[in-house]
N, CA, C and O atoms as CSV, one atom per row, in Angstrom:
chain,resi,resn,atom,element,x,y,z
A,1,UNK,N,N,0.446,6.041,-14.550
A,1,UNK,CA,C,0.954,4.729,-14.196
A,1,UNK,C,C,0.158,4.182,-13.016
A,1,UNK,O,O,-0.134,4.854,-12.027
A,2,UNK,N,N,-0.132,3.042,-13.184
A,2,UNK,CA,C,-1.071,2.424,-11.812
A,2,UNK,C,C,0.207,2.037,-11.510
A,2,UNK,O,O,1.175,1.984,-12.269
A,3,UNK,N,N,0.115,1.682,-9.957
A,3,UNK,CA,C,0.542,0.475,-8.859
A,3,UNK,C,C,-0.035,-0.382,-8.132
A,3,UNK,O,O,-0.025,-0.022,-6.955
A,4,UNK,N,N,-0.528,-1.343,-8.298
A,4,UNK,CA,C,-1.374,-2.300,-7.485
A,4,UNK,C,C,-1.090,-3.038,-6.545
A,4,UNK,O,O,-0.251,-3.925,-6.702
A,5,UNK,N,N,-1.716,-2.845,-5.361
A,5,UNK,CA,C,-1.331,-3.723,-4.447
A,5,UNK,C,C,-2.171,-4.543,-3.979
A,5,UNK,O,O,-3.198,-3.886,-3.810
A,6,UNK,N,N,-2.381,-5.815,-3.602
A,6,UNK,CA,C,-3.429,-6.749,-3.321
A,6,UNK,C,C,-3.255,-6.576,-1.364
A,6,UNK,O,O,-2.209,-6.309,-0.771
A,7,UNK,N,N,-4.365,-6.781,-0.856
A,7,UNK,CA,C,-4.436,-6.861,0.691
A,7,UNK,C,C,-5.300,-8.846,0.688
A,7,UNK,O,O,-6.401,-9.103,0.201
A,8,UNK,N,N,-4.485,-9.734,1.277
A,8,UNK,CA,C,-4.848,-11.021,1.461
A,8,UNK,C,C,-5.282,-10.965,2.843
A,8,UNK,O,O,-4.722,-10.341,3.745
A,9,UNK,N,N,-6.330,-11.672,2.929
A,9,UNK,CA,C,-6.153,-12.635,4.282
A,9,UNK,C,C,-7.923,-12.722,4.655
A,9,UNK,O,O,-8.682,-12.317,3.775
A,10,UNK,N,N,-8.491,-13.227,5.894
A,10,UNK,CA,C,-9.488,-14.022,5.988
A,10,UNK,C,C,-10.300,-12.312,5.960
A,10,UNK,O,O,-9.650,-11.268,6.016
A,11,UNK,N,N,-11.853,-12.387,5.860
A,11,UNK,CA,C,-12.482,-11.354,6.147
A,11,UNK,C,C,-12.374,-11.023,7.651
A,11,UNK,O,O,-12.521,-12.082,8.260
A,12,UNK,N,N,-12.217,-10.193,8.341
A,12,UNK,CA,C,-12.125,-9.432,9.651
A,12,UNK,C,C,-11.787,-8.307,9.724
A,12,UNK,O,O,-11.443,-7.473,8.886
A,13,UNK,N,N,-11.941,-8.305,11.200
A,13,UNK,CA,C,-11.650,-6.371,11.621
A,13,UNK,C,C,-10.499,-6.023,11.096
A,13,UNK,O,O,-10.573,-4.904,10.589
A,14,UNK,N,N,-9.347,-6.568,10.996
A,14,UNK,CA,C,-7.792,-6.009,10.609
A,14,UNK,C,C,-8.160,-5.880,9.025
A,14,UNK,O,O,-8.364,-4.822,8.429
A,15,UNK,N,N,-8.195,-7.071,8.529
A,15,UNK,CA,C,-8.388,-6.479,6.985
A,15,UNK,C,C,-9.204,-5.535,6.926
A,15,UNK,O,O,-8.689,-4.492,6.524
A,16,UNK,N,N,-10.654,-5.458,7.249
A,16,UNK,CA,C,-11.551,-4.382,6.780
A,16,UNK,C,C,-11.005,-3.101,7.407
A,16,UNK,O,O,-11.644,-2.063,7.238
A,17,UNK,N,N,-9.743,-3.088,8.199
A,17,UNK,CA,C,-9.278,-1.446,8.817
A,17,UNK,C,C,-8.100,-1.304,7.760
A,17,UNK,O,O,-7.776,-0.178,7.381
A,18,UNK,N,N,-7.452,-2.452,7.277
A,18,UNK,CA,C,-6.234,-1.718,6.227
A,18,UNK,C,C,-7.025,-1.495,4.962
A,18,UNK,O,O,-6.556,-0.806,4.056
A,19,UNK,N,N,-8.354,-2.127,4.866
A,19,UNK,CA,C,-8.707,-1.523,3.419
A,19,UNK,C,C,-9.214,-0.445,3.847
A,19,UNK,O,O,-8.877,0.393,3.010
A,20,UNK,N,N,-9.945,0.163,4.798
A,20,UNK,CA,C,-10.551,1.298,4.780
A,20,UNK,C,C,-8.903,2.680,5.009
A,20,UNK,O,O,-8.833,3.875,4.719
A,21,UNK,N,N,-7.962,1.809,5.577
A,21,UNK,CA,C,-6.888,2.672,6.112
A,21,UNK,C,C,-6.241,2.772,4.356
A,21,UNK,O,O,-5.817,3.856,3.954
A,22,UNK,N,N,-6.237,1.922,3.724
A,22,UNK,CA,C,-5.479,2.324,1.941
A,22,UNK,C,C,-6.686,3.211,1.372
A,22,UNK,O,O,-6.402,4.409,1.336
A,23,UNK,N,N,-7.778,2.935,0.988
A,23,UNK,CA,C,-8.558,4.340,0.977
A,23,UNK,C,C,-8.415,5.596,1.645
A,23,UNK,O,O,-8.307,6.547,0.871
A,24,UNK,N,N,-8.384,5.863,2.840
A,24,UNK,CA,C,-7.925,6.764,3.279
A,24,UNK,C,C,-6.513,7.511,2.840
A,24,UNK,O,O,-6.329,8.728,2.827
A,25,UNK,N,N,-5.756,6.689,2.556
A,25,UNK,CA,C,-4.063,7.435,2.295
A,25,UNK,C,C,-3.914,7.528,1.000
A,25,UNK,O,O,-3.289,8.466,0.505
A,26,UNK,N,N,-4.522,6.478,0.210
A,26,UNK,CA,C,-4.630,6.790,-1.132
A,26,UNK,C,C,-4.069,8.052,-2.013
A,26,UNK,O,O,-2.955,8.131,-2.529
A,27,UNK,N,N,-4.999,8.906,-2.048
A,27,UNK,CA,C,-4.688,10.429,-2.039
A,27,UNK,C,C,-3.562,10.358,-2.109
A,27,UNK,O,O,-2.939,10.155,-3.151
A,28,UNK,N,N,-2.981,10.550,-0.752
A,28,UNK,CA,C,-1.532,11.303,-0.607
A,28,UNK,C,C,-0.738,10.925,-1.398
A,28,UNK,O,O,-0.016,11.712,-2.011
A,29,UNK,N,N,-0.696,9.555,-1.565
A,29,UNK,CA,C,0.434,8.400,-2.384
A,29,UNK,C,C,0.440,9.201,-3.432
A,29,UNK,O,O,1.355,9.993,-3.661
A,30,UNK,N,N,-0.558,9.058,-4.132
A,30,UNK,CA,C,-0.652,9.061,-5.434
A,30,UNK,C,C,-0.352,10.404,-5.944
A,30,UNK,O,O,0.396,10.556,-6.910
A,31,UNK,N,N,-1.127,11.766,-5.092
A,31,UNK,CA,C,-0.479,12.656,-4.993
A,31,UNK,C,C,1.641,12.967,-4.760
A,31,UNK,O,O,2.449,13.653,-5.385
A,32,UNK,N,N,1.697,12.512,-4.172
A,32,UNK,CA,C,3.184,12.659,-4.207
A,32,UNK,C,C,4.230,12.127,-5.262
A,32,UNK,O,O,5.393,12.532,-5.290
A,33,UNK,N,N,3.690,11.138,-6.172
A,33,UNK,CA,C,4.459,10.483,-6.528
A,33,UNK,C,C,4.019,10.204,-8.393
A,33,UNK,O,O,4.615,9.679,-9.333
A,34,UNK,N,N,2.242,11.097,-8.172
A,34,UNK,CA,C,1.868,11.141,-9.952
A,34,UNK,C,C,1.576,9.915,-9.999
A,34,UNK,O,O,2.426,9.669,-10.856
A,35,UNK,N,N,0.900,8.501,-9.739
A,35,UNK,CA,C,0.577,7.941,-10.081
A,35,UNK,C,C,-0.829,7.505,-9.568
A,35,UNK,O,O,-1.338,8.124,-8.633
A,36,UNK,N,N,-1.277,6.772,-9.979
A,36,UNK,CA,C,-3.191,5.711,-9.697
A,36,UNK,C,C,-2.636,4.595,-8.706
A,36,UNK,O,O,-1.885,3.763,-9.216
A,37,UNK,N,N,-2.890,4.494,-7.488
A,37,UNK,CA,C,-2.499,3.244,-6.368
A,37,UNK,C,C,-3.824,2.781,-6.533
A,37,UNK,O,O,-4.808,3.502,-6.369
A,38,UNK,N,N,-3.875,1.378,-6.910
A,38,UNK,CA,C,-5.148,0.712,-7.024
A,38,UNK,C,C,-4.831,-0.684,-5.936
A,38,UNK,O,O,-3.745,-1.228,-6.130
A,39,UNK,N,N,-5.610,-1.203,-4.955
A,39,UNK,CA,C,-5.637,-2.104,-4.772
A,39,UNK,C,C,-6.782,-3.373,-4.368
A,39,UNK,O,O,-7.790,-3.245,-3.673
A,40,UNK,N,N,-6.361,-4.407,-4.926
A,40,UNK,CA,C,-7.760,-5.351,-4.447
A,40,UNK,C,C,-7.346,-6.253,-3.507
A,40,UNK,O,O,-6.213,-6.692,-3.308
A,41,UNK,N,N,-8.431,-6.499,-2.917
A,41,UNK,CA,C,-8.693,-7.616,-1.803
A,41,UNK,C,C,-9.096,-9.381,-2.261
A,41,UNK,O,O,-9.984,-9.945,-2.900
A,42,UNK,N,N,-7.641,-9.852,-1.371
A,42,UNK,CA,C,-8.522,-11.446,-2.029
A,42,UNK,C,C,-8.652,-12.144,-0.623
A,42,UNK,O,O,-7.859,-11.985,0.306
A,43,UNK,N,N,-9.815,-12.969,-0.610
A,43,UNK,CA,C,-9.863,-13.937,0.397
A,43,UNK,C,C,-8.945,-15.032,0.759
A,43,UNK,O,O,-8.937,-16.043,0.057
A,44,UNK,N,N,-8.152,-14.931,1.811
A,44,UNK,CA,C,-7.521,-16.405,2.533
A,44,UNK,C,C,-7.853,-16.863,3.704
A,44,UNK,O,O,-8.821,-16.362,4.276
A,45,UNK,N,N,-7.260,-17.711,4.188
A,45,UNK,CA,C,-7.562,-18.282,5.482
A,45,UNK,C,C,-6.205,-17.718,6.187
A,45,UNK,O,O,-5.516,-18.567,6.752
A,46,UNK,N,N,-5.736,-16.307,6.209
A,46,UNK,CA,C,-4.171,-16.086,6.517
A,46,UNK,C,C,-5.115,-15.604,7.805
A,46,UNK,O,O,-6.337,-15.648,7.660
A,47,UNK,N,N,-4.760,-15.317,8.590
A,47,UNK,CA,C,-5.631,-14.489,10.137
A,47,UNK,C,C,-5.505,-13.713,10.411
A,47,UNK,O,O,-6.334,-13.113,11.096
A,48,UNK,N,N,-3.956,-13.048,9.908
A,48,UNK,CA,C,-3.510,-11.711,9.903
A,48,UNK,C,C,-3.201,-10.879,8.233
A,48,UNK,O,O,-2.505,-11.271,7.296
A,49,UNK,N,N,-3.863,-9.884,8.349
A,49,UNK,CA,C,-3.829,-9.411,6.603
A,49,UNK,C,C,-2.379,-9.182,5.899
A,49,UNK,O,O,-1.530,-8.445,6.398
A,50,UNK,N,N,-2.240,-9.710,5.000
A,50,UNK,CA,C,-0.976,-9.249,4.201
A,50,UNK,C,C,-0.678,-8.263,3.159
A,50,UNK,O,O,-1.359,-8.508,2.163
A,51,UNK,N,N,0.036,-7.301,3.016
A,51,UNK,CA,C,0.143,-6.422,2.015
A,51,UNK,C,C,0.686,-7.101,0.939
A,51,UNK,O,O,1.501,-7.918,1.368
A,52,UNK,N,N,0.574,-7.140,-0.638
A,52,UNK,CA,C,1.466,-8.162,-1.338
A,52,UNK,C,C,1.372,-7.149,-3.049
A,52,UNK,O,O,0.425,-6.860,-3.781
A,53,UNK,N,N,2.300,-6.977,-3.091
A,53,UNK,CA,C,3.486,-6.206,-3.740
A,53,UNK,C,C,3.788,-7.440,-5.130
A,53,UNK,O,O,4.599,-8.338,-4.903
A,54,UNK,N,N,3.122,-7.387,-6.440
A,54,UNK,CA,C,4.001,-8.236,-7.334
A,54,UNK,C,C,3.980,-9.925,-6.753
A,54,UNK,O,O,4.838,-10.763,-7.029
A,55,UNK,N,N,2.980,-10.105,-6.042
A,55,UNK,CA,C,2.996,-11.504,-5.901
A,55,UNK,C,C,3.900,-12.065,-4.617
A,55,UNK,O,O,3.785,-13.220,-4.206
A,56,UNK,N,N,5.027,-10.864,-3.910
A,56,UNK,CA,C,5.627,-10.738,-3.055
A,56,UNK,C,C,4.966,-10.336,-1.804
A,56,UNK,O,O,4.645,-9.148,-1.762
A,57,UNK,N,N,4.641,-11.184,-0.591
A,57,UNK,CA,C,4.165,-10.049,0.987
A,57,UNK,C,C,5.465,-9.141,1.303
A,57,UNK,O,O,6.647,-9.480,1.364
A,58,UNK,N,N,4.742,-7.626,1.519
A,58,UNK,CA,C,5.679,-6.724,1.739
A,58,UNK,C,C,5.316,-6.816,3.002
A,58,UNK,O,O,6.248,-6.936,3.798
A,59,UNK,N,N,3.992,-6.794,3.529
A,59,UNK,CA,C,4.433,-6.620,4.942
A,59,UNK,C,C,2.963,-7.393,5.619
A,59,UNK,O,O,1.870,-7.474,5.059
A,60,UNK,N,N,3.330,-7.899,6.951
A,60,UNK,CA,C,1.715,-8.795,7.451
A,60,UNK,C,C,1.502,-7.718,9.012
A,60,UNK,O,O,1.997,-6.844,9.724
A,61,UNK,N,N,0.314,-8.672,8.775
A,61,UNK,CA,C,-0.509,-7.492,9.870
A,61,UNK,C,C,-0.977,-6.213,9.294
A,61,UNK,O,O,-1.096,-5.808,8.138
A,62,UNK,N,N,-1.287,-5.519,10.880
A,62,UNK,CA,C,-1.755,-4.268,10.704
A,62,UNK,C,C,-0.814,-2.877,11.126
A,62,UNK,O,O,-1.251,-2.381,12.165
A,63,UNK,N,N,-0.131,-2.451,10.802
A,63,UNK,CA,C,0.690,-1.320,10.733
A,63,UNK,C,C,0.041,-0.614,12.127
A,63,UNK,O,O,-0.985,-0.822,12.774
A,64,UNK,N,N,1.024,0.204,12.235
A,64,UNK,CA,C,0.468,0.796,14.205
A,64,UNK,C,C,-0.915,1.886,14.028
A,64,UNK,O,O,-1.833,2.139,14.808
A,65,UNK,N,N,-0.697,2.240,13.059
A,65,UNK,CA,C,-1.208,3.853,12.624
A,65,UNK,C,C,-1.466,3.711,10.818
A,65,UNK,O,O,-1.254,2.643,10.243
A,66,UNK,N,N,-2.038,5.197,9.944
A,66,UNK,CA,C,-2.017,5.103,8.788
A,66,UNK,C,C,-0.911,4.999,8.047
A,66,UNK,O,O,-0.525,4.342,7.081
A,67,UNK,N,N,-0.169,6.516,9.357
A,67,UNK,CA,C,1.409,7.153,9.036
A,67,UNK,C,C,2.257,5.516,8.513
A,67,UNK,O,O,2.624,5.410,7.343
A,68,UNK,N,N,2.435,4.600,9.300
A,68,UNK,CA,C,3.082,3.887,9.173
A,68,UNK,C,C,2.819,2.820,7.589
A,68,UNK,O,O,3.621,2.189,6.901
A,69,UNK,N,N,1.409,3.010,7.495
A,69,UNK,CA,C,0.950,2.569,6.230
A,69,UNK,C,C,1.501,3.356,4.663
A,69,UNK,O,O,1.933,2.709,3.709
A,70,UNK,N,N,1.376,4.678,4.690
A,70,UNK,CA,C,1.613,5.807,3.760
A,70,UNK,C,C,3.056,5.119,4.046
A,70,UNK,O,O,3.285,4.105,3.387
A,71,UNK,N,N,4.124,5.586,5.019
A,71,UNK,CA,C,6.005,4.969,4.426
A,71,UNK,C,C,6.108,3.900,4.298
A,71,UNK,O,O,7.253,3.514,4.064
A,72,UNK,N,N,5.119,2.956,4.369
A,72,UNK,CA,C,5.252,1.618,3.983
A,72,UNK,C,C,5.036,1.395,1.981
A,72,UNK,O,O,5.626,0.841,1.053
A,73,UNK,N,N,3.946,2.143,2.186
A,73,UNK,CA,C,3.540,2.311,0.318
A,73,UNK,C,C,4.851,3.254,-0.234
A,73,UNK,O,O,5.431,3.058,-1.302
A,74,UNK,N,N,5.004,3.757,0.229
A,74,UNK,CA,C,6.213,4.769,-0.425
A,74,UNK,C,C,7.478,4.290,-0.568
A,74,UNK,O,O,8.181,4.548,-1.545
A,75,UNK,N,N,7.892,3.439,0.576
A,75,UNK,CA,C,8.778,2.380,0.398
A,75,UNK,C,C,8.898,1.314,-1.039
A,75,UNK,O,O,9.828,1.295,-1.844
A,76,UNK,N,N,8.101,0.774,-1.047
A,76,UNK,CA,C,7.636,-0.242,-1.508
A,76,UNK,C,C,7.807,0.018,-3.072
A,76,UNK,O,O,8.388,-0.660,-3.919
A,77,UNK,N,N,6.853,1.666,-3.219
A,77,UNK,CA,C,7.236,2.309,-4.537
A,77,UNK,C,C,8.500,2.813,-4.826
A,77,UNK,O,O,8.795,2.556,-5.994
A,78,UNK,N,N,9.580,3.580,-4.085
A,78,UNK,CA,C,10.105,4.077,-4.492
A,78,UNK,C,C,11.395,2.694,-5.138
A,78,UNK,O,O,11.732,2.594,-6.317
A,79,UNK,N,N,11.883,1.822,-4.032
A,79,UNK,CA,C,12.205,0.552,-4.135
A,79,UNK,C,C,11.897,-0.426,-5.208
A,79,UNK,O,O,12.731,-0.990,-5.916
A,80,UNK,N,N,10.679,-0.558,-5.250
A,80,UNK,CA,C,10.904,-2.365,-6.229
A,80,UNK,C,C,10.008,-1.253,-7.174
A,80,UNK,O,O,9.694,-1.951,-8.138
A,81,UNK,N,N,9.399,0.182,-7.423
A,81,UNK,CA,C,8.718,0.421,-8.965
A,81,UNK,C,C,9.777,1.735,-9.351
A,81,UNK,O,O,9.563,2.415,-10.354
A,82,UNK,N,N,10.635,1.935,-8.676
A,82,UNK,CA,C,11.804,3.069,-8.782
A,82,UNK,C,C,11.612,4.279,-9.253
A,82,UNK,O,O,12.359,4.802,-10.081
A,83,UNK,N,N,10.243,5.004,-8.590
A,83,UNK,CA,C,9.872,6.251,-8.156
A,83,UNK,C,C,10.474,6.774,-7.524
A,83,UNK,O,O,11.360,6.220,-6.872
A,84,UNK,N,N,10.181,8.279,-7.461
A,84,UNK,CA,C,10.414,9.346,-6.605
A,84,UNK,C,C,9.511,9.976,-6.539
A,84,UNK,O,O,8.677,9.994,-7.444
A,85,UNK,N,N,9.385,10.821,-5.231
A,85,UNK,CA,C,8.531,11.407,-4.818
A,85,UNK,C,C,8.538,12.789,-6.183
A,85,UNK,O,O,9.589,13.021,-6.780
A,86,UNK,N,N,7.564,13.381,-6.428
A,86,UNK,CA,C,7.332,14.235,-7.134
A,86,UNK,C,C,8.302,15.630,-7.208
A,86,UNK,O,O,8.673,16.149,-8.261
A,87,UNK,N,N,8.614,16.099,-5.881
A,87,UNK,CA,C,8.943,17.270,-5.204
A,87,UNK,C,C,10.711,16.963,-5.711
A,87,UNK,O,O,11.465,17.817,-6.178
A,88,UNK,N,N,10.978,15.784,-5.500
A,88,UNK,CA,C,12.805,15.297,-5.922
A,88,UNK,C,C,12.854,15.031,-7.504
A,88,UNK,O,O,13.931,14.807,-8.056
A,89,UNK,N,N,11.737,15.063,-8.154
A,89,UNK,CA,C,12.056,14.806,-9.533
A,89,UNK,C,C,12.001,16.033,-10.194
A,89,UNK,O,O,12.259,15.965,-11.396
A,90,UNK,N,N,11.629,17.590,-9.560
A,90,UNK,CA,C,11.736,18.733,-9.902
A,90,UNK,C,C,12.913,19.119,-9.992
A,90,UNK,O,O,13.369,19.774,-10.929
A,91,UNK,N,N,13.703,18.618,-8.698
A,91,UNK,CA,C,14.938,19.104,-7.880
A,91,UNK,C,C,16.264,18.149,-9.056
A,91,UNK,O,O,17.133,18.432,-9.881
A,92,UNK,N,N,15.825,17.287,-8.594
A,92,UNK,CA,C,16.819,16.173,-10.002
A,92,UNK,C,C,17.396,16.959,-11.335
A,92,UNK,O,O,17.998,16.334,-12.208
């Protein structure tokens, strides 16, 4: 199962650190939860980057850390694509 998430907003340092920061966590997500996290980048004039979920912003800006990025994606999945982490669907 993919999940896609789009990252909006103007080219800059914040966007180019949450795309390099969703590459980075990637892995784990997808690891935990059995699925492909794919996401693309579109250009706006927003100034601060937006995470956007289904056409929905889940969240703007830049998250403090990755950590905060990874429970933000996990959120997001377990919530509006009604996953579970891998480890609770054994236990289930």
């Amino acid at each position: 199962m993919e999940v896609k998430f789009e990252i909006w907003g103007r080219p800059s340092y914040l966007r180019r650190t949450l795309e390099l920061w969703f590459k980075e966590v990637r892995d784990i997500v997808e690891e935990e939860y059995g699925i492909k996290l794919v996401f693309t980048v579109k250009n706006t004039s927003d100034e601060y980057p937006k995470i956007v979920f289904n056409g929905e912003v889940v969240f703007e800006g830049l998250p403090g850390e990755e950590g905060y990025l990874i429970e933000l994606l996990k959120s997001v999945i377990e919530r509006k694509v009604g996953l579970k982490p891998r480890c609770e669907r054994i236990v289930d």
